[in-house]
N, C-alpha and C positions, 0 to 999 in steps of 0.2 A: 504494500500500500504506500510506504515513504516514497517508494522508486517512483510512483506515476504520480505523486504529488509532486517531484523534484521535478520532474519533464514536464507536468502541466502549470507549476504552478514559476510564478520570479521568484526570489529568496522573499522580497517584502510585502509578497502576497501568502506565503508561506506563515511571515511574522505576524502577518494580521489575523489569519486562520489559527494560530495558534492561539493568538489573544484572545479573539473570539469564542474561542473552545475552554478556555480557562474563566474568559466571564462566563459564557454559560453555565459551568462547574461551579463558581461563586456563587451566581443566578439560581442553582437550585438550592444551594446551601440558605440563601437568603428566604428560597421562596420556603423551606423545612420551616425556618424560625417566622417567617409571615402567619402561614398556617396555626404554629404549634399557639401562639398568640391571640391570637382569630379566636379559636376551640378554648383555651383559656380564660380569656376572657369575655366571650358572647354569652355567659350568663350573669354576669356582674353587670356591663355597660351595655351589651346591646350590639347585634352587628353593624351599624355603622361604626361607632366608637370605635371598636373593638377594630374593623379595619384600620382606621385613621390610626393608632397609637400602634398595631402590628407594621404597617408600611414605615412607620418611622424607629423601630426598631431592626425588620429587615435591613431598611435600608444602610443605616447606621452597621451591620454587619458586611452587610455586601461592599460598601466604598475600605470598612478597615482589611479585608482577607484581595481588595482589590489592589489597595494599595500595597500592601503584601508580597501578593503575588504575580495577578494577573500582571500591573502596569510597573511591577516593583524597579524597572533600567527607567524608569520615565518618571516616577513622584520620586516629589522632594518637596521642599518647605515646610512651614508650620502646619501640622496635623489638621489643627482646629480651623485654619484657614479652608485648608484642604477640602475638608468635611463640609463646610458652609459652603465652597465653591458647589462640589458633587452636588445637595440637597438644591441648591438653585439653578444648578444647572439641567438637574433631571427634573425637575419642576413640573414641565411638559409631560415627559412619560409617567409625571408621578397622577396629572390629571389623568392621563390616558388609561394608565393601570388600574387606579381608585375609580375612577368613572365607568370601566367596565366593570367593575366587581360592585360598585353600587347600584347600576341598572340591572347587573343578572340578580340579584337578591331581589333587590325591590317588582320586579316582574317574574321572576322565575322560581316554582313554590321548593323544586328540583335543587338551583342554588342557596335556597334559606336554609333547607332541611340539609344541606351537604358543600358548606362555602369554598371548599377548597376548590371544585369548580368555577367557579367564580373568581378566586386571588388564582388561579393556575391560567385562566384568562386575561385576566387582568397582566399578569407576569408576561405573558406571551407578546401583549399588546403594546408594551412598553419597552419591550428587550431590546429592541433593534435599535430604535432612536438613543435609549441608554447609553447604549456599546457605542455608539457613534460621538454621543456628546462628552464619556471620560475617555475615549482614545482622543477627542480632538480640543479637547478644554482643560479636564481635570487632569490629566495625566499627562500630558502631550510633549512631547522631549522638547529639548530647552528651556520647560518653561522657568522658570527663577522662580 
């Protein structure tokens, strides 16, 4: 499989497949603690709550094991800086993720009874624009 990815692929399209491959790995790690969250807490607060406060501890797991790993030749600076970048810059995919997982509850009796459809949606719908905005903002080499 490496050999016809070397022939089909540039070396920097190879790096980008890799990273991509490594957020996804993250991506699901985050989307474990989204859930495990969700199920926690959806009879204390409630599934909206309960999404809102699970997506920002996901998220918070997924920018630290990103930074880590996935983008670890590419971040640098202050942590905390870091982390406020990520959170505003995924913003968009964070409407995008939450807004799917808020309309399949709110309409689907399927999603209420079983949310992880719903944030695995939600996840889906946001990963791509994600992966695009910490490779080319939050991570992105040179940045100081």
């Amino acid at each position: 499989m490496e050999a016809i990815l070397t022939r089909m692929l540039t070396p920097s399209q190879r790096a980008i497949l890799v990273q991509f491959l490594r957020f996804g790995t993250v991506g699901f790690i985050g989307f474990v603690v989204d859930n495990f969250c969700v199920y926690g807490l959806r009879g204390s607060i409630g599934l909206y709550w309960a999404g809102a406060v699970a997506y920002l501890f996901a998220a918070t797991t997924t920018w630290g094991l990103n930074r880590l790993w996935t983008f670890r030749a590419t971040s640098s600076g202050a942590a905390h800086k870091q982390w406020a970048l990520f959170l505003a810059t995924n913003l968009v995919g964070f409407v995008l993720n939450r807004g799917t997982y808020f309309i399949l509850i709110s309409v689907s009796a399927l999603c209420r009874d079983n949310p992880v459809i719903a944030t695995f949606s939600g996840t889906l719908v946001g990963m791509f624009l994600n992966f695009h905005f910490s490779r080319t903002i939050v991570f992105r080499e040179g940045k100081s």
